[in-house]
C-alpha positions in Angstrom: 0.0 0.0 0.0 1.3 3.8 -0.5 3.2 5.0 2.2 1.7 8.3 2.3 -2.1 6.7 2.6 -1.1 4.8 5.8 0.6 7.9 6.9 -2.5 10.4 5.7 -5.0 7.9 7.9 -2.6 7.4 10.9 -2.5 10.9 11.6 -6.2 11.2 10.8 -6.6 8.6 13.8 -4.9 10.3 16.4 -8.1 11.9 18.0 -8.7 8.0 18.8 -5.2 7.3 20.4 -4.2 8.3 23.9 -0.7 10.2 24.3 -0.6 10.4 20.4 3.2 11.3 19.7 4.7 12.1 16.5 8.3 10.8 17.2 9.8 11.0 13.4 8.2 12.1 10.3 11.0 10.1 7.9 11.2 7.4 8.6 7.2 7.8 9.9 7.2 6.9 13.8 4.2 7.3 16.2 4.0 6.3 19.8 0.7 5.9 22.0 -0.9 3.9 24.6 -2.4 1.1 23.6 -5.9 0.6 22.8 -6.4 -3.1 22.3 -4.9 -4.4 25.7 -5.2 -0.4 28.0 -1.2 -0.1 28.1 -0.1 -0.1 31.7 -3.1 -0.4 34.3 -0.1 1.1 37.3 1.0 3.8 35.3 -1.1 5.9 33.1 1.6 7.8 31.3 3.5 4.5 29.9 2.9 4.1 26.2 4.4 0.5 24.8 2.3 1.5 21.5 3.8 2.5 17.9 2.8 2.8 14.5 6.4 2.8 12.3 7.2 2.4 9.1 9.1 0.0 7.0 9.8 0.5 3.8 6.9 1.4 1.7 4.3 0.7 4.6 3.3 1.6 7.9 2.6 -1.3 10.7 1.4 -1.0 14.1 3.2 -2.9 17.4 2.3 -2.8 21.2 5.2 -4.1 23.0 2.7 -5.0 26.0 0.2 -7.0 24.5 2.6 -8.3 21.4 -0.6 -7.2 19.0 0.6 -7.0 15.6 -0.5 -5.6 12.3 -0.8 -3.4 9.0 -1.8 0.4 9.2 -5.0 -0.8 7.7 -5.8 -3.6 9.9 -5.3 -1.8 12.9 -7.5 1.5 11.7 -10.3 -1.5 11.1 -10.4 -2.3 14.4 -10.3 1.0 16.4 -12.4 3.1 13.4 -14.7 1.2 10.9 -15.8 4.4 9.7 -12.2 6.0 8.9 -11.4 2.0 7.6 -13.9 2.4 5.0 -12.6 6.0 3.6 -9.3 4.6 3.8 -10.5 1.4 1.1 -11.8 3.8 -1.2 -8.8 5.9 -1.4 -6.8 2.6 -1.6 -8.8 1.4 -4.5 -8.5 4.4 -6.5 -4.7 4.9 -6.0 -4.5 1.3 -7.7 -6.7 2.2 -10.3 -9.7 -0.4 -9.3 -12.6 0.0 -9.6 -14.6 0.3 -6.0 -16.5 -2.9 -5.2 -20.3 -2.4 -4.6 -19.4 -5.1 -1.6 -16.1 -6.5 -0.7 -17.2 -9.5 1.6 -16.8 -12.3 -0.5 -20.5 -14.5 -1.4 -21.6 -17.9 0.4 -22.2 -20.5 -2.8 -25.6 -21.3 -3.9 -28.0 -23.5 -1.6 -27.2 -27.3 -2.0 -29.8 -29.1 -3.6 -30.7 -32.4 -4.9 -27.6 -34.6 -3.1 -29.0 -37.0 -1.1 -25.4 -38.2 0.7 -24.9 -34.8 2.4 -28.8 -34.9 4.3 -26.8 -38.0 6.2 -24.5 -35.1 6.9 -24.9 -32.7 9.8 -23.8 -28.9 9.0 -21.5 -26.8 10.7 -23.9 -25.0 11.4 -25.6 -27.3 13.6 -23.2 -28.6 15.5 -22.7 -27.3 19.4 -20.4 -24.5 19.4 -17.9 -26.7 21.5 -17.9 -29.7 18.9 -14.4 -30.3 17.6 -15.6 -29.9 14.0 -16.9 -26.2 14.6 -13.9 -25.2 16.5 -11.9 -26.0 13.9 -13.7 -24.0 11.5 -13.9 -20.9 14.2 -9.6 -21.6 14.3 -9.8 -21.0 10.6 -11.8 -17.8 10.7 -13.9 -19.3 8.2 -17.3 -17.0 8.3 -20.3 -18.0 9.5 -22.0 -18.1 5.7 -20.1 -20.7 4.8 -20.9 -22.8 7.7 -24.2 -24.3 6.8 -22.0 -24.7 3.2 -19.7 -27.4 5.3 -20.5 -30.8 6.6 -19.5 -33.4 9.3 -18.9 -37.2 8.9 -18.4 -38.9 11.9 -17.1 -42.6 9.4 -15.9 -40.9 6.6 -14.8 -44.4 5.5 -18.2 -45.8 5.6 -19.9 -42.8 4.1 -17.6 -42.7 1.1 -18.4 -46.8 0.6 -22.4 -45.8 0.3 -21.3 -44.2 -2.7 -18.6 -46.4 -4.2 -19.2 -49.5 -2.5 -15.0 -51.1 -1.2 -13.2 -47.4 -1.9 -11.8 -47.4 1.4 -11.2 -49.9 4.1 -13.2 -49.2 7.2 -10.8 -50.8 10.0 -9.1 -47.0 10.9 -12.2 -45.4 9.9 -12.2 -41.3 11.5 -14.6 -38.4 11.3 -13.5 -35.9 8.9 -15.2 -32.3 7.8 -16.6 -32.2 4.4 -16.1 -29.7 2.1 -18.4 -30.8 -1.2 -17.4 -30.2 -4.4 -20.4 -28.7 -6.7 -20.9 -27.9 -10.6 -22.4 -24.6 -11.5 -26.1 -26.7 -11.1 -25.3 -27.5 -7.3 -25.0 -30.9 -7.8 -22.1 -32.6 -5.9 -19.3 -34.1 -8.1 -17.2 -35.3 -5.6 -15.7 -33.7 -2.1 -12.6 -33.6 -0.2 -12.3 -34.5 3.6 -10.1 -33.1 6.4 -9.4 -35.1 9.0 -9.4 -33.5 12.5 -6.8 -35.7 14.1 -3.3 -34.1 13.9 -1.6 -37.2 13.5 -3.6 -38.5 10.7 -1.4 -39.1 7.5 -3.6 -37.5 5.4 -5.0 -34.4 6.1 -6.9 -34.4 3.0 -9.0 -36.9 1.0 -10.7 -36.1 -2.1 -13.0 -38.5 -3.6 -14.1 -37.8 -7.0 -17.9 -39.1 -8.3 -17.7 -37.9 -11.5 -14.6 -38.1 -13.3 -15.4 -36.2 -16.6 -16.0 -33.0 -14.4 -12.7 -30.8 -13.7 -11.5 -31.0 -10.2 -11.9 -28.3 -8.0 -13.8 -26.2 -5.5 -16.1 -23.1 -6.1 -17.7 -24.3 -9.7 -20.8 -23.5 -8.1 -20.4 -20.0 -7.0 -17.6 -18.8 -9.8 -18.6 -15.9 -11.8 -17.0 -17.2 -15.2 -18.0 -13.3 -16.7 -15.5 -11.5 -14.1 -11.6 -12.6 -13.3 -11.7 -15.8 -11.4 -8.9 -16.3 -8.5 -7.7 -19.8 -8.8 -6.3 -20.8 -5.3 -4.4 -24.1 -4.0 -6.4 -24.9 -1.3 -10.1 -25.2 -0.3 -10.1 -22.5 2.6 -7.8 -19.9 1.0 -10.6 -19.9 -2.0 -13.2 -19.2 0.4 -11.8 -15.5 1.1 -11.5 -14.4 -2.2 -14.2 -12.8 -4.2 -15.2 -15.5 -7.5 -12.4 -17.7 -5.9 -11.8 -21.5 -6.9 -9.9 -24.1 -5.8 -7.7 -26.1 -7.1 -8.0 -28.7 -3.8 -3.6 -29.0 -3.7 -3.5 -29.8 -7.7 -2.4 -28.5 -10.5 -4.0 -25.0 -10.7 -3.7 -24.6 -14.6 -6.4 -27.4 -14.8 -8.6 -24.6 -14.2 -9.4 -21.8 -16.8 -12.1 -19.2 -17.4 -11.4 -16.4 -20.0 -9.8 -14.2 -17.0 -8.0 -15.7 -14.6 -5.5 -14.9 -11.9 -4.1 -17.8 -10.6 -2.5 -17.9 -6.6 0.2 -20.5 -5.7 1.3 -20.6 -2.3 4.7 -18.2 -1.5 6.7 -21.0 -1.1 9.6 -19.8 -3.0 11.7 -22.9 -1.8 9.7 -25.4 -2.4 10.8 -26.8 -5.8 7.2 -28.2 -7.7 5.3 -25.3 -6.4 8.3 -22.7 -8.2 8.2 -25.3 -11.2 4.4 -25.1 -11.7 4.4 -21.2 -10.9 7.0 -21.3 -14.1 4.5 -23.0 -16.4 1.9 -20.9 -15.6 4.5 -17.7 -16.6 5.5 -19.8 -19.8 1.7 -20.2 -20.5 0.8 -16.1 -20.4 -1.0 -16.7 -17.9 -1.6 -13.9 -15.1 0.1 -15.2 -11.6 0.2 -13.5 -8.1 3.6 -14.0 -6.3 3.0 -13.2 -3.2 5.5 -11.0 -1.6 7.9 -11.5 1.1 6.3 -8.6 3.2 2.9 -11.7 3.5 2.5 -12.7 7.0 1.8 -16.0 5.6 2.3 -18.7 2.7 -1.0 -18.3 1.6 -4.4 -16.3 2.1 -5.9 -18.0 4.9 -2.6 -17.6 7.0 -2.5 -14.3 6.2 -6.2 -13.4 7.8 -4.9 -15.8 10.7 -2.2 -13.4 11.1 -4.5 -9.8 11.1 -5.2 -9.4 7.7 -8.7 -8.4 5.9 -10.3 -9.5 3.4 -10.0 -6.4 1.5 -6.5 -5.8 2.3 -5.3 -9.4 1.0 -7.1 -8.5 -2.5 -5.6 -5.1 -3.2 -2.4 -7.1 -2.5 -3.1 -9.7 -5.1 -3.8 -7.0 -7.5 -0.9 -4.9 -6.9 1.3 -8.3 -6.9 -0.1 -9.9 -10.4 1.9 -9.8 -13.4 2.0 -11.1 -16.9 4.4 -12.0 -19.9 7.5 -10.5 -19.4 7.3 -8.4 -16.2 6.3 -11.9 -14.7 9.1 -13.1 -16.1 11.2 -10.8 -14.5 9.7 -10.7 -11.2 9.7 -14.8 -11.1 13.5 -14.5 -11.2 13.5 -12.2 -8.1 10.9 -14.0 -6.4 11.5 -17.6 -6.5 14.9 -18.8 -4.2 16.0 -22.1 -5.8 17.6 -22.7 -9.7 16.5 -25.6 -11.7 
């Protein structure tokens, strides 16, 4: 984000900030008490707040709670109000156009697919069941939650459908995220376990092999650009997101599409596929180092908004030769 933004709606903040202390102007440096955890209840003058800058942005740091975040994030939570001026500036410095709504759409009502009504939905689980408090860990919102399923013997469930797939002897309860086609209907899903020591975390099972694998087909937009993720999750906090459930995301194309892969920049196959999908003209976010995560949904783990984590995409996509150039900045490994 511009420097001069975060600085313009720092400043414009300060009313909200006790002590409010303009240390240095360049580099930008702002100390304060704190206002998510009160500062020091003993002594009312300590201020362990600050707002800094570094490089080309401006991040906020209490040294008494350890909160941690962007400018933006941290003017979302103190002033929604002041957050929202700030997102229309920051579209129109980039150029975008300002969306009528920027929370991203729950998919279309399931209909017609008789194996999820054996299913219970997140949604009506008890808040303490282990299946909903892993979807509350993943701040996955509360839309999508009657979108999501439980299966207590995945094993046995999956056999109802293709009688001998899996052996039931270890059989374990996994979530269920279904995989629908633009009509609704259910193609094939993926399960997560919830046991940590499981050796897969992930099972997909596909019903229909002619249809393309993936997550989303039934909410995608196929008119406007379509954000091909790797996993499931990430997918569900981008606007006309997809998923590419872990596979090879070029197996997914609409007429505009920006395609994610995780910011691995070690990891050998994930720099090798983001290379095809450069070789192919295709557009590709590389994430940038500055992320505080690997992919999206770490990054809302680790303070950031919806909003926020888009403008970054679109300020970090690139195409034909300036993708070219970028990839050999960005990836850390030769072939």
């Amino acid at each position: 984000m511009a420097l001069w933004l975060d600085v313009k709606y720092c400043n414009m903040l300060s009313p909200r900030l006790d002590q409010f202390q303009l240390k240095s102007t360049n580099p930008y440096k702002v100390n304060f008490r704190c206002p998510i955890c009160g500062d020091s209840k003993k002594n009312t003058i300590k201020k362990r707040a600050w707002l800094f800058q570094d490089q080309q942005s401006v991040f906020f740091k209490c040294f008494n709670c350890n909160a941690a975040m962007s400018a933006k994030a941290f003017i979302r939570r103190i002033d929604n109000i002041l957050y929202n001026e700030y997102s229309i500036e920051a579209y129109k410095e980039l150029g975008v156009e300002v969306p009528q709504a920027t929370a991203v759409a729950a998919p279309a009502v399931i209909h017609n697919n008789e194996p999820l009504k054996k299913l219970k939905k997140i949604s009506q689980l008890r808040w303490d069941h282990p299946a909903k408090q892993y979807i509350l860990s993943r701040k996955i919102e509360n839309p999508w939650h009657a979108k999501i399923f439980y299966c207590s013997k995945f094993a046995r469930w999956t056999n109802t459908m293709i009688p001998g797939k899996m052996s039931v002897e270890n059989d374990e309860p996994r979530i269920i995220f279904p995989l629908l086609d633009s009509n609704g209907k259910m193609f094939g899903y993926q399960g997560r376990t919830l046991n940590p020591e499981s050796k897969l975390r992930y099972i997909t099972i596909i019903l229909d092999k002619q249809h393309t694998k993936g997550f989303g087909f039934d909410s995608v937009n196929p008119n406007k650009t379509v954000y091909v993720c790797e996993g499931v999750i990430d997918s569900m906090f981008m606007p006309n997101g997809v998923a590419a459930l872990q596979g090879d995301l070029l197996s997914i194309k609409f007429p505009n599409t920006v395609y994610i892969p995780d910011r691995d920049v070690r990891n050998k196959e994930i720099m090798k596929l983001a290379k095809r999908i450069i070789d192919k003209g295709e557009k590709i976010c590389m994430l940038p180092e500055i992320c505080p995560g690997k992919d999206i949904n770490e990054m809302i783990l680790n303070g950031m908004c919806q909003e926020e984590i888009s403008l970054l995409i679109h300020k970090n996509t690139y195409q034909g030769l300036s993708a070219q150039l970028h990839f050999s900045e960005w990836c850390k490994i030769s072939f």
